[in-house]
C-alpha positions in Angstrom: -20.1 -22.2 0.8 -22.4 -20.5 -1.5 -22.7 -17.1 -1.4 -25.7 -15.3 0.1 -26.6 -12.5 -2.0 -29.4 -10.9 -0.3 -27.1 -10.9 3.3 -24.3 -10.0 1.3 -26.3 -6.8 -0.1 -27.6 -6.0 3.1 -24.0 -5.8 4.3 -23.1 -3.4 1.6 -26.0 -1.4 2.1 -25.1 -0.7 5.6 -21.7 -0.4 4.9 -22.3 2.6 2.5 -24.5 4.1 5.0 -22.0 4.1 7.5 -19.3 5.2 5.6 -21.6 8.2 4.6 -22.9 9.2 8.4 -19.5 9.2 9.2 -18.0 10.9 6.2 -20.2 14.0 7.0 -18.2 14.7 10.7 -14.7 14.6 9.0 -13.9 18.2 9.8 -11.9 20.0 11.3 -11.8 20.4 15.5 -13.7 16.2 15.3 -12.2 13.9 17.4 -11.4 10.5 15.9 -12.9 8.4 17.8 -16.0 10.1 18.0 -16.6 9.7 14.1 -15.2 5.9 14.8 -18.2 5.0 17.4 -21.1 6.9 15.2 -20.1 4.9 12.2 -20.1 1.8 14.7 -23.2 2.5 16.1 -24.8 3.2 12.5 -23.9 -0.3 11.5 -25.5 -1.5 14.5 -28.3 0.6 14.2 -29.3 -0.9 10.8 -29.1 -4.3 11.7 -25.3 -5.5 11.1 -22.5 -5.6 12.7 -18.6 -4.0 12.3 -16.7 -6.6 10.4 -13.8 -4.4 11.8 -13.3 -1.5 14.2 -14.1 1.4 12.1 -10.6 3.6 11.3 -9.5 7.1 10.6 -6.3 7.7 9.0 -4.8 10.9 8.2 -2.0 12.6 5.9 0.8 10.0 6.0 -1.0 7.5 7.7 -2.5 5.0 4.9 -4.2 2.3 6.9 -5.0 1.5 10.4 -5.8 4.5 12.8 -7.7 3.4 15.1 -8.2 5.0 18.6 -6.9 4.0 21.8 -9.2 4.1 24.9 -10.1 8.0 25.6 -8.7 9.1 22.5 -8.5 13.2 21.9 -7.2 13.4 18.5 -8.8 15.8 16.6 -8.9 16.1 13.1 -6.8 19.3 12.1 -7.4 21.8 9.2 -5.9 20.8 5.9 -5.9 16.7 6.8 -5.9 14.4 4.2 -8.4 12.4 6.1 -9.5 8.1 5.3 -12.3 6.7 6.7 -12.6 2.6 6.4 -15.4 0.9 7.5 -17.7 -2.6 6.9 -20.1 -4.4 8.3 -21.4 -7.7 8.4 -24.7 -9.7 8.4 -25.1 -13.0 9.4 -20.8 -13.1 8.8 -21.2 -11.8 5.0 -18.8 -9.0 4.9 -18.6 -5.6 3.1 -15.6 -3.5 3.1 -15.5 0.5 2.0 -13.6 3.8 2.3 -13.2 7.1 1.4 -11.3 9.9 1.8 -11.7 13.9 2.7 -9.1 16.0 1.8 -9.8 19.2 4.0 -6.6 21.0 2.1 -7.4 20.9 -1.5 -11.0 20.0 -1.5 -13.9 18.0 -2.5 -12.2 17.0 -6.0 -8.7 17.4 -5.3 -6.5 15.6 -8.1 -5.2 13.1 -5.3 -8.4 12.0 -4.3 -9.5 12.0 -7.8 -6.8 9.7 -8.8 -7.7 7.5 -5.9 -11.0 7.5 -6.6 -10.9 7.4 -10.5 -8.6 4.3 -10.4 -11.4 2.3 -8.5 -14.0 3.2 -11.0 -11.6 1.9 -13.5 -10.6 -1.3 -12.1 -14.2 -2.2 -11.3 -15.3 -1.5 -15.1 -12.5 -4.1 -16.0 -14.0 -7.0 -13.7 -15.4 -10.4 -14.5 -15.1 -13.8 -14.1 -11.5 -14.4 -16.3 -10.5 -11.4 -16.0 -6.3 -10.8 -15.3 -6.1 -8.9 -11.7 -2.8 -8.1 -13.0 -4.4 -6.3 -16.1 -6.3 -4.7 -12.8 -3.3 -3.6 -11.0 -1.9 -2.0 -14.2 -5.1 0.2 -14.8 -4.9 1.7 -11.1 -1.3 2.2 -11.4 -2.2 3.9 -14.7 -4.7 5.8 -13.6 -2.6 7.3 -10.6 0.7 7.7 -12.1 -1.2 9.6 -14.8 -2.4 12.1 -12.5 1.3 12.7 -11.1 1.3 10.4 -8.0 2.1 7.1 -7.2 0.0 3.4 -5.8 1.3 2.6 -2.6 2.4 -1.0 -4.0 3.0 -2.7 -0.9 -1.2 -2.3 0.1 -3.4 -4.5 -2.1 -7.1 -5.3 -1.7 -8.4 -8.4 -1.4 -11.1 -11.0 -0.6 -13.9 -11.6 1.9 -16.0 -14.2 2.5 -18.3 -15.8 5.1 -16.6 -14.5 8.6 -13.5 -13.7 7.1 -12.3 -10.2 6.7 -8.9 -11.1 4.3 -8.7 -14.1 1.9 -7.2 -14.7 -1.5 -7.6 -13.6 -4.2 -5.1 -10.4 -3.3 -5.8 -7.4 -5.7 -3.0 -5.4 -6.6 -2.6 -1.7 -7.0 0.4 -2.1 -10.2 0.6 -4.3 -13.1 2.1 -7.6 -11.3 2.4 -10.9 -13.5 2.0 -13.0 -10.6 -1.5 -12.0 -10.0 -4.3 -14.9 -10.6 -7.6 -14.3 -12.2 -10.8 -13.8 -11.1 -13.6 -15.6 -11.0 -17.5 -15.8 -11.1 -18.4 -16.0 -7.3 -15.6 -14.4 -5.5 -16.4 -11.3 -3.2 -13.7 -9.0 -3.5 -12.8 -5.7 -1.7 -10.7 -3.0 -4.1 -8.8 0.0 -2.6 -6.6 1.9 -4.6 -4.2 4.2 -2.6 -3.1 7.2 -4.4 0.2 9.3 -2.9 2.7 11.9 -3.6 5.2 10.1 -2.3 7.2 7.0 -3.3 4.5 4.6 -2.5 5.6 1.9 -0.1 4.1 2.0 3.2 5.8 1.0 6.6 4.4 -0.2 10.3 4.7 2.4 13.0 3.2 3.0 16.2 1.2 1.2 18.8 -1.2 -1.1 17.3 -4.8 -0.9 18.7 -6.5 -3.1 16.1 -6.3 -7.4 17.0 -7.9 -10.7 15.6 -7.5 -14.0 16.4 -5.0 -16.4 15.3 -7.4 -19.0 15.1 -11.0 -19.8 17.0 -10.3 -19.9 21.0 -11.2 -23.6 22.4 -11.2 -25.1 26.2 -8.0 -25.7 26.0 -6.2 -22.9 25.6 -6.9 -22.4 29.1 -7.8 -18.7 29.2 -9.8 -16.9 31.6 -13.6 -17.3 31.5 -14.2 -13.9 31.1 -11.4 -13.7 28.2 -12.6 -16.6 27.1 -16.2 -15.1 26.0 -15.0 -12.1 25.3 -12.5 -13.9 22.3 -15.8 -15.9 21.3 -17.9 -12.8 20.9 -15.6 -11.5 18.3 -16.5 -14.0 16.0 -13.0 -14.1 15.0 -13.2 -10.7 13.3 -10.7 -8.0 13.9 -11.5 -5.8 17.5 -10.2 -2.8 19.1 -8.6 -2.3 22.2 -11.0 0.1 23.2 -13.4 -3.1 22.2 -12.0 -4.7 24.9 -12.3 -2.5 27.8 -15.7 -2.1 27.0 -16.4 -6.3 27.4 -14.1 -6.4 30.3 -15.3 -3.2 32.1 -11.8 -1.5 32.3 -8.7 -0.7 30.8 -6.5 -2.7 33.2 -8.0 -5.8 32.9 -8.3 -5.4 29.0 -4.5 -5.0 29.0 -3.8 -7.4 30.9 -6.2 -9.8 28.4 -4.4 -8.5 25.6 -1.0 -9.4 27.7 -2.5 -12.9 28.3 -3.0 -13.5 24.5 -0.1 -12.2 22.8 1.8 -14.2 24.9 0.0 -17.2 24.4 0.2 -16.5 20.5 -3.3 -16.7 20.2 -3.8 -13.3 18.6 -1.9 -11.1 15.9 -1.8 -7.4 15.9 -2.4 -4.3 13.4 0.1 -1.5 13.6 -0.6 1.6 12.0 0.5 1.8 8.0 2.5 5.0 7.1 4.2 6.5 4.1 7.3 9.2 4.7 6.1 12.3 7.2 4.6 14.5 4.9 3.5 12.7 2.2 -0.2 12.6 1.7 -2.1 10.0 1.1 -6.1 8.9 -0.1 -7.9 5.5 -0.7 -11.5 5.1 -1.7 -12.6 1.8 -1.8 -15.5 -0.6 -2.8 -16.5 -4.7 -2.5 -17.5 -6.2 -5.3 -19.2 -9.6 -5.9 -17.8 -10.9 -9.3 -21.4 -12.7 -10.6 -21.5 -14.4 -14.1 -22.7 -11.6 -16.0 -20.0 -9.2 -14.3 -19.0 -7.1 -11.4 -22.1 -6.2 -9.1 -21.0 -3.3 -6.9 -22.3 -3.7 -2.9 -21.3 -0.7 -1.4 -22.8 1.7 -3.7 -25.0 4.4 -1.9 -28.7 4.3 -3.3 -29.4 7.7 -4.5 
């Protein structure tokens, strides 16, 4: 399918609005999921939709936070603090992130590393271009600085309704990585750490997608039924859930009902070591012709 350009800029527009409106409440004494739902509702608000249940990750936590029904985390003083969010329009996606450190500051050398490596990758990209020549400027970049890529997160693509495709974009020099080429939307989030860099699953997940479209026979409940259709197949909350069933038991006893039946996959959190702090800034990138043309850059 070819892509649409003007949807797909749309997306990012909103996307970088989003991610903006929501970066402003990351401070201290905010709970999460209050900063999750405004960023939501901002998508929504500008005409798209959440490709994905916004997230807030903090400190160790790389990837993944998202908050359970009735949430009261708070974000503490001196959190490292992620925010990932995208939208869609019309199923063309935008992904971005960014990340508050409330210890060290606006400009603190992990974030800049983070941050620095993306602007580096994207001035490498174009159609032919080595994503493993990509991977080794982030992992430059970082290690530079002092700190490390968390290796075992890459970016990645999107296209039309889909959230995660190939090609995979690595955050290290790996010779197994393809090329890119002119067309592809791709999504680039370098995670910067002071740790080892290699990330593990831990904790309850709260973030699902479907295996596959849901169809008649799969003999689910009407109201489960519609539910899994309204999702287009795009990653959704728990806390989704109770709010198109009407109540926590009956979303958990949907989400019961699917993972037994194998027809969705879950999203545990991503962590590095306690104590190790972590940041990712982030950006999706159509790869035209000519070069890379950023989508989630903020107009001025």
């Amino acid at each position: 399918m070819r892509t649409d350009l003007e949807k797909l800029r749309k997306s990012g527009r909103i996307s970088a609005t989003a991610l903006a409106h929501g970066r402003a409440m990351l401070e201290p004494g905010q709970r999460i999921v209050a900063v999750q739902e405004a960023v939501e509702a901002k998508i929504r608000e500008m005409g798209g939709e959440p490709a994905f249940p916004a997230q807030v990750s903090r400190n160790n936590v790389a990837a993944h936070y998202c908050s359970p029904p009735e949430d009261l985390t708070e974000i503490q003083p001196g959190d490292i603090v992620k925010l990932d969010c995208g939208s869609h329009v019309d199923g063309w996606i935008t992904d971005n992130a960014t990340t508050v450190d409330l210890r060290d500051g606006e400009d603190s050398l992990l974030c800049s590393a983070s941050k620095m490596a993306l602007e580096n990758a994207i001035a490498l990209m174009g159609p032919g271009v080595s994503l493993s020549e990509i991977g080794r400027a982030v992992e430059a970049t970082i290690t530079q600085l002092g700190f490390q890529p968390v290796r075992n997160l890459c970016g990645h693509g999107v296209s039309h309704y889909t959230i995660h495709c190939a090609p995979s974009v690595p955050n290290y020099h790996d010779p197994k990585a393809t090329k890119l080429r002119a067309g592809q939307t791709i999504a680039c989030e370098p995670f910067a750490c002071d740790g080892k860099g290699y990330i593990d699953v831990e904790g309850k997940s709260e973030v699902f997608m479907l295996r596959k479209p849901v169809k008649p026979k799969d003999n689910l409940p009407r109201e489960i039924y519609e539910a899994m259709q309204a999702t287009d197949s795009l990653p959704f909350a728990r806390r989704d859930l109770v709010r198109m069933l009407g109540e926590t038991g009956r979303a958990e006893d949907a989400l019961k009902l699917l993972l037994k039946k194998k027809l969705i996959e879950d999203y545990p959190p991503l962590v590095e070591r306690a104590g190790v702090r972590v940041a990712q800034f982030e950006h999706t990138v159509y790869i035209g012709e000519d070069g890379p043309e950023v989508m989630t850059l903020r107009a001025s």
